[in-house]
C-alpha positions in Angstrom: 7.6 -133.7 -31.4 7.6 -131.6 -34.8 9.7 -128.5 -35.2 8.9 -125.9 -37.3 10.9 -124.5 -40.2 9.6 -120.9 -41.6 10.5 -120.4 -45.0 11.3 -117.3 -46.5 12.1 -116.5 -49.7 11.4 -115.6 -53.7 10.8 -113.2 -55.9 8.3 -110.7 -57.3 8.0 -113.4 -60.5 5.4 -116.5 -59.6 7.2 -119.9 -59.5 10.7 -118.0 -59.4 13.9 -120.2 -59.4 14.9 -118.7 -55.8 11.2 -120.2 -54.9 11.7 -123.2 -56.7 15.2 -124.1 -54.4 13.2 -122.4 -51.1 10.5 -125.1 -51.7 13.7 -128.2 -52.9 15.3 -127.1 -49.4 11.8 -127.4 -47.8 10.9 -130.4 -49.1 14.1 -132.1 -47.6 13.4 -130.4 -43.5 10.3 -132.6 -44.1 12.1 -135.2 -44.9 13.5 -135.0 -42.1 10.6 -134.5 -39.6 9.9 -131.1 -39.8 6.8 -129.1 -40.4 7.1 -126.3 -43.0 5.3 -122.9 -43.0 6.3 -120.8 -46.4 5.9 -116.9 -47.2 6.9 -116.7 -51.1 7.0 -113.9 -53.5 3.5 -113.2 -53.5 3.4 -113.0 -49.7 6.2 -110.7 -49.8 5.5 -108.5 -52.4 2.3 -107.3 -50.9 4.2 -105.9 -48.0 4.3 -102.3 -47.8 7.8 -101.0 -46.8 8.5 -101.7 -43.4 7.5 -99.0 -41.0 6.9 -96.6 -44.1 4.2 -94.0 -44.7 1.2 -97.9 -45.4 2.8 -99.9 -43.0 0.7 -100.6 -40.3 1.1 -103.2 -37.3 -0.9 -105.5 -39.1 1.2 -105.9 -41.8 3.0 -109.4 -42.1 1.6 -110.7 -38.9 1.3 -113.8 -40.2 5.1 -114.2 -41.2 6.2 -112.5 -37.7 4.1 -115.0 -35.8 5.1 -118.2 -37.8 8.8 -117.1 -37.0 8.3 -116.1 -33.3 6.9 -119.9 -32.7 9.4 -121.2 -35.4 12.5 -124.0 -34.5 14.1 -123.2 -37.4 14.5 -121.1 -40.7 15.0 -121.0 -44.2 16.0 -117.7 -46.1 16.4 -117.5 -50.1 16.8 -114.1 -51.9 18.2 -113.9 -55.6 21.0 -111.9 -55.7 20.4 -108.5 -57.3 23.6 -106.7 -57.7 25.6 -108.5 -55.8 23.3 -108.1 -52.9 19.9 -109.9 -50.8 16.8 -108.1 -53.0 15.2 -105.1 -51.9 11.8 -107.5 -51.1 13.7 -109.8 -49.3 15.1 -107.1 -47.3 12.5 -105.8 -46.2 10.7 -108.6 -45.3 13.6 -109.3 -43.3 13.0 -106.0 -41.7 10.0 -107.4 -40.0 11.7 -109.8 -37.9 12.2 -106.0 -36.2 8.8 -106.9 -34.1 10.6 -109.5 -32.2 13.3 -107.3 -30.4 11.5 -107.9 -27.8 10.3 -111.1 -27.4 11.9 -113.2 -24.5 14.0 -114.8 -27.6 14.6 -111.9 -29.8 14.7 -112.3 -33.6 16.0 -115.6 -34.8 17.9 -116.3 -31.0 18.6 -120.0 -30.9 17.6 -121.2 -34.1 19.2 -122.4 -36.8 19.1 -120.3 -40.5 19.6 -122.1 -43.6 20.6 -119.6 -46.7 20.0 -119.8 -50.0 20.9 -117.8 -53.3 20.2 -117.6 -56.8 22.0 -115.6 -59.2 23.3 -115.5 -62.9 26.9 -115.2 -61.9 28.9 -116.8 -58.7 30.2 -113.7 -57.9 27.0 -112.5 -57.0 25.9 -115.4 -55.4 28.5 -115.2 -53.4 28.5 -112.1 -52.5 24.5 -112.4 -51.7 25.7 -115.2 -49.4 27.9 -113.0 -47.2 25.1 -110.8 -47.0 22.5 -113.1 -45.6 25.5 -114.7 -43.0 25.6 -111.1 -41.6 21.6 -110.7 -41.4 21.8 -114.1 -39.8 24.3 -113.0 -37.3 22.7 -109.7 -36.4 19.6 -111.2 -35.9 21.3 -113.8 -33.6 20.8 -116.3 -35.6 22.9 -119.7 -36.3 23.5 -119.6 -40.0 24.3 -124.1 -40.8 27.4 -124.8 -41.5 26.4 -125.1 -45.3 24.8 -122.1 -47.6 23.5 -122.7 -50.8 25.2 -120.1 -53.1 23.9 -121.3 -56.3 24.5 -120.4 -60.6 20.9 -120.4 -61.9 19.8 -119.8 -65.5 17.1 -120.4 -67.9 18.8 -124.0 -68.4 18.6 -125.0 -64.6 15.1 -125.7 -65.1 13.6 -128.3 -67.9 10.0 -128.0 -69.8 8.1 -129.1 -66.5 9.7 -127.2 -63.9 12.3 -129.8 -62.1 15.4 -128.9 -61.1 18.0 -130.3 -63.2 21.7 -129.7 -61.6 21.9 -132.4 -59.2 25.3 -131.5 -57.4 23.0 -128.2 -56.5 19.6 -130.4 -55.5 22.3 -131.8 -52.8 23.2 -128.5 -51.8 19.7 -127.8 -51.2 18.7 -131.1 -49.3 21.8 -130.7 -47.3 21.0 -127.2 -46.4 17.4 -128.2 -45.4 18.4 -131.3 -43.5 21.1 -129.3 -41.2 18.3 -126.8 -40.4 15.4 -129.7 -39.5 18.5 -131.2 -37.4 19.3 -128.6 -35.4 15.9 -127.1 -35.0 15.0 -127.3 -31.3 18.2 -127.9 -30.3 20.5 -124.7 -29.5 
């Protein structure tokens, strides 16, 4: 039986680092058996504020429907100012439509978090954040986050990822969510 992981996560820039690890931490829930649906930067970005002046019910259907039928989920958001980003946010905020569903929000599934930021203090900060969301939302944040120092060196010429302690992170991170998909 497949489970499936919804992933969640990037920036407003295409091909951002955030959406680079999103897709590392992906790549290793397949690994490990698991079907992966992602809504990047792009996705996001053309989101109109959540229940603000264009939102409509239409909006993000696609995102709210791959969660409600989702075993599992990955969130990644850079930290801006210490913080989850305003677009992650408020895609976030969407998860709202599934109050009430028979399993509300992110009940029963396990969350895997990820963030990018220039500093650690900001990363880790970012990190408590998303714990939080995933806890309000009922979620089970994995034992492990991803709270990760990104800069213009973590990257070479061709886009791969070159810390490897951090790649482990990652592939840890998207391993303990594939695991426990299905199974809370």
């Amino acid at each position: 039986m497949s489970r499936l992981i919804v992933a969640i996560g990037g920036t407003t820039r295409p091909d951002s680092s955030t959406e680079r690890v999103l897709g590392l931490a992906a790549d290793a829930a397949r690994c490990n058996g698991a079907e992966v649906k992602a809504f990047g930067g792009a996705y996001m970005a053309g989101l109109p504020h959540y229940r603000g002046p264009d939102w409509s019910p239409d909006n993000g259907r696609e995102m709210i429907e791959a969660v409600r039928a989702a075993d599992g989920i990955l969130l990644a958001t850079p930290g801006y100012h210490g913080t989850v980003s305003g677009m992650v946010k408020n895609a976030i905020d969407y998860l709202e439509e599934l109050a009430n569903d028979s399993r509300p929000y992110l009940e029963g599934r396990p969350v895997g978090l990820i963030v990018t930021a220039f500093g650690h203090q900001a990363a880790n900060s970012s990190m408590t954040t998303l714990r939080t969301i995933a806890h309000a939302l009922r979620g089970w944040p994995t034992p492990f986050g991803a709270a990760l120092r990104i800069g213009p060196d973590s990257f070479d010429e061709h886009g791969r990822f070159l810390d490897q302690d951090c790649a482990a992170q990652l592939r840890l991170v998207g391993s303990q969510v594939a695991h426990a998909a299905g199974r809370l």
